[in-house]
Legacy VTK file of the C-alpha trace (Angstrom):
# vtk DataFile Version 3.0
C-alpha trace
ASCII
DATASET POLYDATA
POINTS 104 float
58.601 31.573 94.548
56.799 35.268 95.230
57.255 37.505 97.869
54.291 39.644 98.655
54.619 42.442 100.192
51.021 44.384 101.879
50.212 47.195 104.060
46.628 48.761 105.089
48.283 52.115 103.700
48.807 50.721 100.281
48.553 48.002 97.971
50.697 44.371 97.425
53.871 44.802 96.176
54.195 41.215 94.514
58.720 40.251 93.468
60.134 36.915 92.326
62.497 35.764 95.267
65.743 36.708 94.062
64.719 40.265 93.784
62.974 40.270 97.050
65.788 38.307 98.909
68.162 41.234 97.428
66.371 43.841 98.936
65.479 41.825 102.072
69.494 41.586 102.334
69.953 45.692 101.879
67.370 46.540 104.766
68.954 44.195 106.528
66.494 41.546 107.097
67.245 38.020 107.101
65.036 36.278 103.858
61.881 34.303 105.898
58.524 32.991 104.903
57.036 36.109 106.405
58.239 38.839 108.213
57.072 42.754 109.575
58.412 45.852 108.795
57.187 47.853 112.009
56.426 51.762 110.948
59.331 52.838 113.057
61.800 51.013 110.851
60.557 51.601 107.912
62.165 55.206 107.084
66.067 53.403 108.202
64.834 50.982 105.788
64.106 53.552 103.105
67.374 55.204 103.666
68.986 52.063 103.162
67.414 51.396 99.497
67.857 54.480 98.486
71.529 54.330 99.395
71.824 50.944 97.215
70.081 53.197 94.814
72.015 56.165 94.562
75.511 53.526 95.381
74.711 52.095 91.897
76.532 52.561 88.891
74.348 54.948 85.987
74.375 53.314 83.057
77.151 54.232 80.030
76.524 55.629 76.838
78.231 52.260 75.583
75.740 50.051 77.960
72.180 52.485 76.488
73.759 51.088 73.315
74.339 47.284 74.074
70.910 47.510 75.299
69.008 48.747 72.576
70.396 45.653 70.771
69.105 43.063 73.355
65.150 41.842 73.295
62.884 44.325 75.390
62.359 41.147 78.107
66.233 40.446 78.323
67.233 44.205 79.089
68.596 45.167 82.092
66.748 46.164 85.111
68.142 48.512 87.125
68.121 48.432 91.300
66.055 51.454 91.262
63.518 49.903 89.434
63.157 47.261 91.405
63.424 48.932 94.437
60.556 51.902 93.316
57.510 49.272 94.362
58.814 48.331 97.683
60.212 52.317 98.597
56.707 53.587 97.663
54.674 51.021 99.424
57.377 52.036 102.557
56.501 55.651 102.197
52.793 54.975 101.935
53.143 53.210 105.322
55.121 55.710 106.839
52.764 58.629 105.809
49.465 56.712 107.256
52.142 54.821 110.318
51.000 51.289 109.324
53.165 47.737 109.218
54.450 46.663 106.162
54.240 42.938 106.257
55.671 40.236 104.025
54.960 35.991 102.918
55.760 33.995 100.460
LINES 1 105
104 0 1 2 3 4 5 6 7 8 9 10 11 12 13 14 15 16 17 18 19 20 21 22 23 24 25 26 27 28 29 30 31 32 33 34 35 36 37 38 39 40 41 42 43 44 45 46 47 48 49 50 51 52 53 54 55 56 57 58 59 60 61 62 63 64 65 66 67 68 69 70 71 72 73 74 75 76 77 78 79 80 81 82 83 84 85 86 87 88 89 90 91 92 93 94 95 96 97 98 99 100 101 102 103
């Protein structure tokens, strides 16, 4: 399943549901069909990725080099990477004060 996420400031932030239910669950918000981020939640909910972020372990020397070993489409993604999309669309709806709303 796909969560989409869309907002008249920016454009559709698409995730599988594991990655989406994962940052659902660090904002705070209980995984739904649909939901609304309302512009004056969105910079707590910001904060709160970018404290998952910045909360996550960097990489080792020894991990770069397990990596480099494994196919490009098995490597590890890190949180920030999957947190970028959503963060940006956030701070595009902050910026113009739109809703950030979400379905599956």
């Amino acid at each position: 399943m796909l969560y989409e996420f869309k907002s008249k400031a920016g454009g559709t932030v698409v995730m599988t549901q594991p990655v989406a239910e994962q940052l659902l669950g660090i904002i705070g918000k209980a995984p739904a069909p649909a939901g609304v981020f309302e512009p004056t939640h969105l910079p707590e909910a910001v904060r709160k990725l970018q404290a998952a972020v910045d909360a996550e372990a960097p990489p080792t020397p020894e991990d770069d080099d397990a990596q480099e070993a494994v196919a490009p489409m098995a490597r590890r993604v890190s949180l920030r990477q999957r947190a970028w999309p959503l963060m940006d669309l956030f701070k595009a709806a902050i910026a113009a004060r739109q809703r950030v709303t979400w379905g599956v």
